[in-house]
Biopython code that builds the backbone (N, CA, C, O; Angstrom):
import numpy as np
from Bio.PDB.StructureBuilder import StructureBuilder

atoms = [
    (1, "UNK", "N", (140.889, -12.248, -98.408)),
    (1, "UNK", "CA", (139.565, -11.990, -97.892)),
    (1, "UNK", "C", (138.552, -11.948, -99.032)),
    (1, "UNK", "O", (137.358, -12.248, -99.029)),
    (2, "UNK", "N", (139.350, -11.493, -100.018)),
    (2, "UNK", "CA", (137.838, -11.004, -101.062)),
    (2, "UNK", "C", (137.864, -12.858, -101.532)),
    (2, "UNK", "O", (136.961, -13.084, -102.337)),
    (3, "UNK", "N", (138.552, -13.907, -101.241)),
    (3, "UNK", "CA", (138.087, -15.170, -101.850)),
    (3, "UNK", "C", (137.588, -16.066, -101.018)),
    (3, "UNK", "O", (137.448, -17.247, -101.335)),
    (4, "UNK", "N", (137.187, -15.451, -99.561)),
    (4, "UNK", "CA", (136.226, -15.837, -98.887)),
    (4, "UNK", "C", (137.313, -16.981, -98.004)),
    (4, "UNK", "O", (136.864, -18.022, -97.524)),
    (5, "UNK", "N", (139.250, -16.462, -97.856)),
    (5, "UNK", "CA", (139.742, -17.591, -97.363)),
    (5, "UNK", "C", (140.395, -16.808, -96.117)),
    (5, "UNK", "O", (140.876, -15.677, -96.057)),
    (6, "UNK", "N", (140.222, -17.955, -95.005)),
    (6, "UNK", "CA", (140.848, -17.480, -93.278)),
    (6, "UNK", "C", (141.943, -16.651, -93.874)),
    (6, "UNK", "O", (142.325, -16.817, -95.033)),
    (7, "UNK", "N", (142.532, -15.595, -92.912)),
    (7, "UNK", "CA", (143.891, -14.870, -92.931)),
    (7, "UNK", "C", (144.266, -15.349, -91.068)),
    (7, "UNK", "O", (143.582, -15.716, -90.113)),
    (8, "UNK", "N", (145.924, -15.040, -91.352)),
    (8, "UNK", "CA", (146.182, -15.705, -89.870)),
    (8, "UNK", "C", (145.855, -14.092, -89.314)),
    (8, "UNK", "O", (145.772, -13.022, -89.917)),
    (9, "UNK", "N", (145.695, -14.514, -87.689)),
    (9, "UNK", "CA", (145.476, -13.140, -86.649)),
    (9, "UNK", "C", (147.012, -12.268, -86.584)),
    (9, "UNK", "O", (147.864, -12.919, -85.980)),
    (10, "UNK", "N", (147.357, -11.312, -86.951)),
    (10, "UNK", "CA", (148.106, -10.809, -86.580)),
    (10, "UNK", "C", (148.114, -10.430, -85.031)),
    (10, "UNK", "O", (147.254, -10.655, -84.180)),
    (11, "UNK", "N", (149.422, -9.748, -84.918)),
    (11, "UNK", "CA", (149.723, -9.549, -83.473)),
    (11, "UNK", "C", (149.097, -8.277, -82.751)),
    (11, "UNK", "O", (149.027, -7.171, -83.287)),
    (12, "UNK", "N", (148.715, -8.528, -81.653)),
    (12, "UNK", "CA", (148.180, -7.320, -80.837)),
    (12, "UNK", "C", (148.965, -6.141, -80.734)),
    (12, "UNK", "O", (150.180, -6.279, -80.595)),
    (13, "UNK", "N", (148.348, -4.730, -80.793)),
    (13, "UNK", "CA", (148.902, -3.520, -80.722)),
    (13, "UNK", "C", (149.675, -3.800, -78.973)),
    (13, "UNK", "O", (149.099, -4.356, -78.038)),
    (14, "UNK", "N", (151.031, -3.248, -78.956)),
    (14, "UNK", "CA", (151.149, -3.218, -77.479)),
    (14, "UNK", "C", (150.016, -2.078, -76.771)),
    (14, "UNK", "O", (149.328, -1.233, -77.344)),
    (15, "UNK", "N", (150.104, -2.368, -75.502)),
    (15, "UNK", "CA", (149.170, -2.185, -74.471)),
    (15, "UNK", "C", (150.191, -0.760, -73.935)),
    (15, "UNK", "O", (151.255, -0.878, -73.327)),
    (16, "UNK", "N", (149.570, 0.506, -74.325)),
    (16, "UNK", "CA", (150.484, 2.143, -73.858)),
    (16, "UNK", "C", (149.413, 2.975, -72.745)),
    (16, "UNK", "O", (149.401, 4.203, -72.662)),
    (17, "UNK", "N", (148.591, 2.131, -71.976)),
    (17, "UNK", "CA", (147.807, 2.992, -71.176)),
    (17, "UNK", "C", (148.566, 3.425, -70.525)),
    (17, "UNK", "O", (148.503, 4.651, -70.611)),
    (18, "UNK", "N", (149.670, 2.958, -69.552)),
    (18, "UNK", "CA", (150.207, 3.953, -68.609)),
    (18, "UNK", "C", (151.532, 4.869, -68.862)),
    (18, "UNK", "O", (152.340, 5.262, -68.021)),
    (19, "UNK", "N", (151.514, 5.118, -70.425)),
    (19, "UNK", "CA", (151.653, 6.045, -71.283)),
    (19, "UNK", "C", (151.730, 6.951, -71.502)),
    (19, "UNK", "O", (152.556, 7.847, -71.329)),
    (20, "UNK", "N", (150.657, 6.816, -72.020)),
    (20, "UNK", "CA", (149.399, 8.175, -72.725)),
    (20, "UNK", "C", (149.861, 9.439, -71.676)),
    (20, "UNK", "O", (150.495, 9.412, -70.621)),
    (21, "UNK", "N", (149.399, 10.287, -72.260)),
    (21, "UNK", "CA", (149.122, 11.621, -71.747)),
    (21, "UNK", "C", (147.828, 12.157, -71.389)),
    (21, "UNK", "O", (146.883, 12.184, -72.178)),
    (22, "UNK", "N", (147.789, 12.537, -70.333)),
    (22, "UNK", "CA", (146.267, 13.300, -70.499)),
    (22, "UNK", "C", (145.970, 14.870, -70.375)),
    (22, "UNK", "O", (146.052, 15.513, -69.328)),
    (23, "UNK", "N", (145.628, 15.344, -71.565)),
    (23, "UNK", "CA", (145.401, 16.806, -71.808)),
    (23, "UNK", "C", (144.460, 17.413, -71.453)),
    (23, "UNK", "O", (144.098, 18.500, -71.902)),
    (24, "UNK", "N", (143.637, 16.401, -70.085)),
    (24, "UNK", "CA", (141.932, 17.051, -69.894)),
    (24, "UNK", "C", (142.643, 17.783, -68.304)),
    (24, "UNK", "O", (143.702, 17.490, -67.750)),
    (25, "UNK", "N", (141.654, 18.742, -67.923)),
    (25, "UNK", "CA", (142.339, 19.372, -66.635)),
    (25, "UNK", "C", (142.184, 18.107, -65.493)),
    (25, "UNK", "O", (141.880, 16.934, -65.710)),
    (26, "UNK", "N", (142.446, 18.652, -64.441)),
    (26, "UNK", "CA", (142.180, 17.648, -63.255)),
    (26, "UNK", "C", (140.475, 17.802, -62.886)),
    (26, "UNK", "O", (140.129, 18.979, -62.984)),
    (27, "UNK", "N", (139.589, 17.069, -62.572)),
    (27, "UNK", "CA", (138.416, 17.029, -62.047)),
    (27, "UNK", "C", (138.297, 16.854, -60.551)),
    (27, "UNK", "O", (137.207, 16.647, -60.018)),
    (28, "UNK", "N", (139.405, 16.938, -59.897)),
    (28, "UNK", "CA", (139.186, 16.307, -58.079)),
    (28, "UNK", "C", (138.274, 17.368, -57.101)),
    (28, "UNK", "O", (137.653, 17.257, -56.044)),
    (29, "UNK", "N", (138.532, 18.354, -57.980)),
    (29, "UNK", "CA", (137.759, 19.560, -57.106)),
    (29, "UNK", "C", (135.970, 19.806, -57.704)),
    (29, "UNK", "O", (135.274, 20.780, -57.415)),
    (30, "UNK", "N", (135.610, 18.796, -58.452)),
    (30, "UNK", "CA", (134.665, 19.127, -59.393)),
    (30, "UNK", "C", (133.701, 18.186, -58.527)),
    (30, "UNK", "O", (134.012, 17.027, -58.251)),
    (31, "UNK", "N", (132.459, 18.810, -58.108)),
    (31, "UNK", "CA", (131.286, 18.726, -57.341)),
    (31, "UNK", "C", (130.342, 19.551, -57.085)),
    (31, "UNK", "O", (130.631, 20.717, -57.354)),
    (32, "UNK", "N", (129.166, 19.351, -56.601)),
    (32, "UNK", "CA", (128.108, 20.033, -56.872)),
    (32, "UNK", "C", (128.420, 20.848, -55.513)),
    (32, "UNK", "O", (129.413, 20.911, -54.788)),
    (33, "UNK", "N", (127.015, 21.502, -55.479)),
    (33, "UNK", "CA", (126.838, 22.654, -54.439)),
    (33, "UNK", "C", (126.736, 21.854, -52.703)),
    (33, "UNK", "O", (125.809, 21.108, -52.390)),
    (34, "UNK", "N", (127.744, 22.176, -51.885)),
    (34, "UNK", "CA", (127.408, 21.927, -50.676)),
    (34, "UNK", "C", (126.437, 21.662, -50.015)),
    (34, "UNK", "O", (125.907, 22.637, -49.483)),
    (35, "UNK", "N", (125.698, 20.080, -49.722)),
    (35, "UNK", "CA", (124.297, 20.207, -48.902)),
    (35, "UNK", "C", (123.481, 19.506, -50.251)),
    (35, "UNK", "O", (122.298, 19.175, -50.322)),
    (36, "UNK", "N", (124.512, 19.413, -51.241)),
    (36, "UNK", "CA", (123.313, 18.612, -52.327)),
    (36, "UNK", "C", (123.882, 17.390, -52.869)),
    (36, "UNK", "O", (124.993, 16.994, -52.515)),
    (37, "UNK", "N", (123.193, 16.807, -53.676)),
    (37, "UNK", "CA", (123.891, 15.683, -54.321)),
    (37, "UNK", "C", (123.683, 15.677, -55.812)),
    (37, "UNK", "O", (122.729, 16.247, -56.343)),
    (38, "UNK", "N", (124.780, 14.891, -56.588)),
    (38, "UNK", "CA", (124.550, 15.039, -57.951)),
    (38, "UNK", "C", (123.153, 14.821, -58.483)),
    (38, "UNK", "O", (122.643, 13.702, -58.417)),
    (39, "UNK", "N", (122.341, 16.138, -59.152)),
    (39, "UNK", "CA", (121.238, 14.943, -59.841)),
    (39, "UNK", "C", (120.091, 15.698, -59.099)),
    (39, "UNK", "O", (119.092, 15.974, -59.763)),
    (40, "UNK", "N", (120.153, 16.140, -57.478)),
    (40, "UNK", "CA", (119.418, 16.839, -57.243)),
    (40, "UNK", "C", (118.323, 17.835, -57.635)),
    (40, "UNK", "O", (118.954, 18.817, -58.025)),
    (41, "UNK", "N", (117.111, 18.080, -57.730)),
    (41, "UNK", "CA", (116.575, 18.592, -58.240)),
    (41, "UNK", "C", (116.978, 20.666, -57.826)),
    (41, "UNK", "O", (117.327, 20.955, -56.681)),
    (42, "UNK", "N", (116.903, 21.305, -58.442)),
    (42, "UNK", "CA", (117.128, 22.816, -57.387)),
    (42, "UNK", "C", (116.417, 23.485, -57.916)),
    (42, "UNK", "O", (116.589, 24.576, -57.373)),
    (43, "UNK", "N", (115.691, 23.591, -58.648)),
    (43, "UNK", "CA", (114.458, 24.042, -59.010)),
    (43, "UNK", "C", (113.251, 23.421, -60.234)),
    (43, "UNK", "O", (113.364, 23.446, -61.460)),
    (44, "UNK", "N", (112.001, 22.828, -59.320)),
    (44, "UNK", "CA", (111.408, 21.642, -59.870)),
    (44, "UNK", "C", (110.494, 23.067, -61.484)),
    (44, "UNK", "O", (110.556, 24.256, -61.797)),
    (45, "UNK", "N", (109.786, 21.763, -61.940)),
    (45, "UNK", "CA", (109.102, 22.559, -63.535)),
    (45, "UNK", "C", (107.625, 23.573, -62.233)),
    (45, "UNK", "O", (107.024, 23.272, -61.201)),
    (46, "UNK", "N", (107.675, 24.598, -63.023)),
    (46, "UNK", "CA", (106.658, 25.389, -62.856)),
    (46, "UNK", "C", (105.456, 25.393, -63.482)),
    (46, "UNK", "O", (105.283, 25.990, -64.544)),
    (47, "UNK", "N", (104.370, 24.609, -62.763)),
    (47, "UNK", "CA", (103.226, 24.514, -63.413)),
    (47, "UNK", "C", (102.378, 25.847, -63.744)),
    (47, "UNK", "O", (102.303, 26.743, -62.903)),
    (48, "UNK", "N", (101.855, 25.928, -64.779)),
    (48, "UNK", "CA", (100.912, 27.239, -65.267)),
    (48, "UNK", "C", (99.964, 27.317, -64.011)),
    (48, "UNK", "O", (99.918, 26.422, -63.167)),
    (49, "UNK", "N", (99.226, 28.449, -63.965)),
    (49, "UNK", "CA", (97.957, 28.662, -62.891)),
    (49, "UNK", "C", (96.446, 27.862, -63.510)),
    (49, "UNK", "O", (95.368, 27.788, -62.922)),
    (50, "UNK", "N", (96.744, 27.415, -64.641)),
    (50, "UNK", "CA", (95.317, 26.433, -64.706)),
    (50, "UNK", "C", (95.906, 24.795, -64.807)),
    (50, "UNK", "O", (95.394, 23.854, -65.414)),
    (51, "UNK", "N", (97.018, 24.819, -64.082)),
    (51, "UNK", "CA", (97.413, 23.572, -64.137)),
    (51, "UNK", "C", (97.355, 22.542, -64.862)),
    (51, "UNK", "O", (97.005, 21.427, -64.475)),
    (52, "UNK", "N", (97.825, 22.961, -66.387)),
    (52, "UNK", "CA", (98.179, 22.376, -67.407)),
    (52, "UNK", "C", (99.179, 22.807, -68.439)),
    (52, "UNK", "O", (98.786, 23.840, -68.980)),
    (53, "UNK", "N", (100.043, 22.492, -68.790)),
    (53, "UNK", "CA", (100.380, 22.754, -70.404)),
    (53, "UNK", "C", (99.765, 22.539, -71.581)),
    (53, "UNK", "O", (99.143, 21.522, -71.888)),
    (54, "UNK", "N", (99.918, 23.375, -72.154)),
    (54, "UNK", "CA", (99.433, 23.504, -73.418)),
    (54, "UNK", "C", (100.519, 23.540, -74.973)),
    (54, "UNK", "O", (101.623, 24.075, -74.876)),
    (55, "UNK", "N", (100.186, 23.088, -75.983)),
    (55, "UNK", "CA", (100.683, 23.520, -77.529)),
    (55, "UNK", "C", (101.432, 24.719, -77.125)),
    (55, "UNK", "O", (100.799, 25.690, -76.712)),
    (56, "UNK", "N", (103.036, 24.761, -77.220)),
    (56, "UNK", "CA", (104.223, 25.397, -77.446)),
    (56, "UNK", "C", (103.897, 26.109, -76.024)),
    (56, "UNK", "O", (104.046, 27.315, -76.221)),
    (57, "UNK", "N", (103.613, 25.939, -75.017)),
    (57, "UNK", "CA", (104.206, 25.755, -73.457)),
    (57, "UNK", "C", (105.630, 25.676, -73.183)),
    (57, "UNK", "O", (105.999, 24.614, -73.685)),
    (58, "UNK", "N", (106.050, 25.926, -72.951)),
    (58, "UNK", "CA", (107.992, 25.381, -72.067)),
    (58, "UNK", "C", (107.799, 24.854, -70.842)),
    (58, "UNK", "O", (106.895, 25.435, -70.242)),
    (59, "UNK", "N", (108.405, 23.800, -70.123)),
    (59, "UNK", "CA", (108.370, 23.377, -69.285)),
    (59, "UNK", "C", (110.302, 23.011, -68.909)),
    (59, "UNK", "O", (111.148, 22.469, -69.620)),
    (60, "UNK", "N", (110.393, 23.564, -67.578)),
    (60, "UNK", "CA", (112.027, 23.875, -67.491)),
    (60, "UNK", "C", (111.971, 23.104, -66.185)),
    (60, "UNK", "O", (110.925, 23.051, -65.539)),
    (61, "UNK", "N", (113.062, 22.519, -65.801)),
    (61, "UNK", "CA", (113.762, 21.927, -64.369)),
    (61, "UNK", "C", (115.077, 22.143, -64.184)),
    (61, "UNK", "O", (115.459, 22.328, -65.339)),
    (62, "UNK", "N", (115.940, 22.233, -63.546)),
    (62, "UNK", "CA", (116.941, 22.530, -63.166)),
    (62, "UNK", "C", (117.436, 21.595, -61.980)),
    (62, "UNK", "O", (116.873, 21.415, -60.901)),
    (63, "UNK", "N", (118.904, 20.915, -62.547)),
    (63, "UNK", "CA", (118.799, 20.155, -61.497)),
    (63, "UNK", "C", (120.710, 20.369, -61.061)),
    (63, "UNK", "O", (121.415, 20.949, -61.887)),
    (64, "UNK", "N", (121.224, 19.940, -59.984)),
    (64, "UNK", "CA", (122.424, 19.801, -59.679)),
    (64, "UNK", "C", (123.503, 19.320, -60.134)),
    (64, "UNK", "O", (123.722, 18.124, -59.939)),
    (65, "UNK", "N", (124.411, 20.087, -60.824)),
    (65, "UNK", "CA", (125.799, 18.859, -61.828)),
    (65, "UNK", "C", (126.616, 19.194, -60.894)),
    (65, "UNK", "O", (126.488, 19.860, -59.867)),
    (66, "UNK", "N", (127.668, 18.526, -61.490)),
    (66, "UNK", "CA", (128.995, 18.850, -61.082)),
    (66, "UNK", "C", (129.892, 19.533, -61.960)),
    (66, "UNK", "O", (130.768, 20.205, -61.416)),
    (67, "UNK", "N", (129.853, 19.501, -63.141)),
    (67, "UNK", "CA", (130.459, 20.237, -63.977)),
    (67, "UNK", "C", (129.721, 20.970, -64.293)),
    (67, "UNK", "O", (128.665, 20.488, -64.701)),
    (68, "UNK", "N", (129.852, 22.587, -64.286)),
    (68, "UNK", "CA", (128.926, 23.364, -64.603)),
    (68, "UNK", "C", (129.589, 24.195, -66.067)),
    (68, "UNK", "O", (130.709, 24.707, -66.076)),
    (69, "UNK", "N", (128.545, 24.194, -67.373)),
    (69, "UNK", "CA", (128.746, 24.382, -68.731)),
    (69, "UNK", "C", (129.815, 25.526, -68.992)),
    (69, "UNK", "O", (129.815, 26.169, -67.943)),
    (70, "UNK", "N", (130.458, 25.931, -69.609)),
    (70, "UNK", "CA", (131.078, 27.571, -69.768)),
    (70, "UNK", "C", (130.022, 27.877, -70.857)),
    (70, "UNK", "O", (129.751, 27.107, -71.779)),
    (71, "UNK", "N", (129.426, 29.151, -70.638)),
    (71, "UNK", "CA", (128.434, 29.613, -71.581)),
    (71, "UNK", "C", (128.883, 31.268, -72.007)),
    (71, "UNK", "O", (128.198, 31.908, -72.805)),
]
sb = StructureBuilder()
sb.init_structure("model")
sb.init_model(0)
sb.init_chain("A")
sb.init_seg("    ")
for serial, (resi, resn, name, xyz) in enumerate(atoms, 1):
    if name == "N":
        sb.init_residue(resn, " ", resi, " ")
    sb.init_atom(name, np.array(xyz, "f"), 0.0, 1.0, " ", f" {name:<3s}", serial, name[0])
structure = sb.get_structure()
């Protein structure tokens, strides 16, 4: 390579997907709140009473997952 000449392709790694292990829990039970859908809004941003934001304001929304964070 460093003299700028082809090398032949070696051979492909075998193929171990149905293999593997998977160490993540099961997700089948993992969904949002009954009556909603992913993505949903559940509580929209709260506008100030002069109906604007301003310089270092917060503006928050909250919306529907399915996986909910461990905090």
């Amino acid at each position: 390579m460093a003299k700028g000449e082809k090398i032949m392709k070696g051979p492909s790694p075998p193929d171990l997907f149905k293999a593997q292990l998977s160490l993540l829990p099961d997700h089948s039970g993992d969904s949002p709140p009954p009556g909603t859908n992913f993505g949903d809004m559940k509580q929209d941003i709260i506008v100030p009473k002069n109906g604007t934001f301003t310089k270092g304001d917060k503006a928050s929304a909250t919306f529907n997952l399915e996986c909910k964070p461990k905090i």
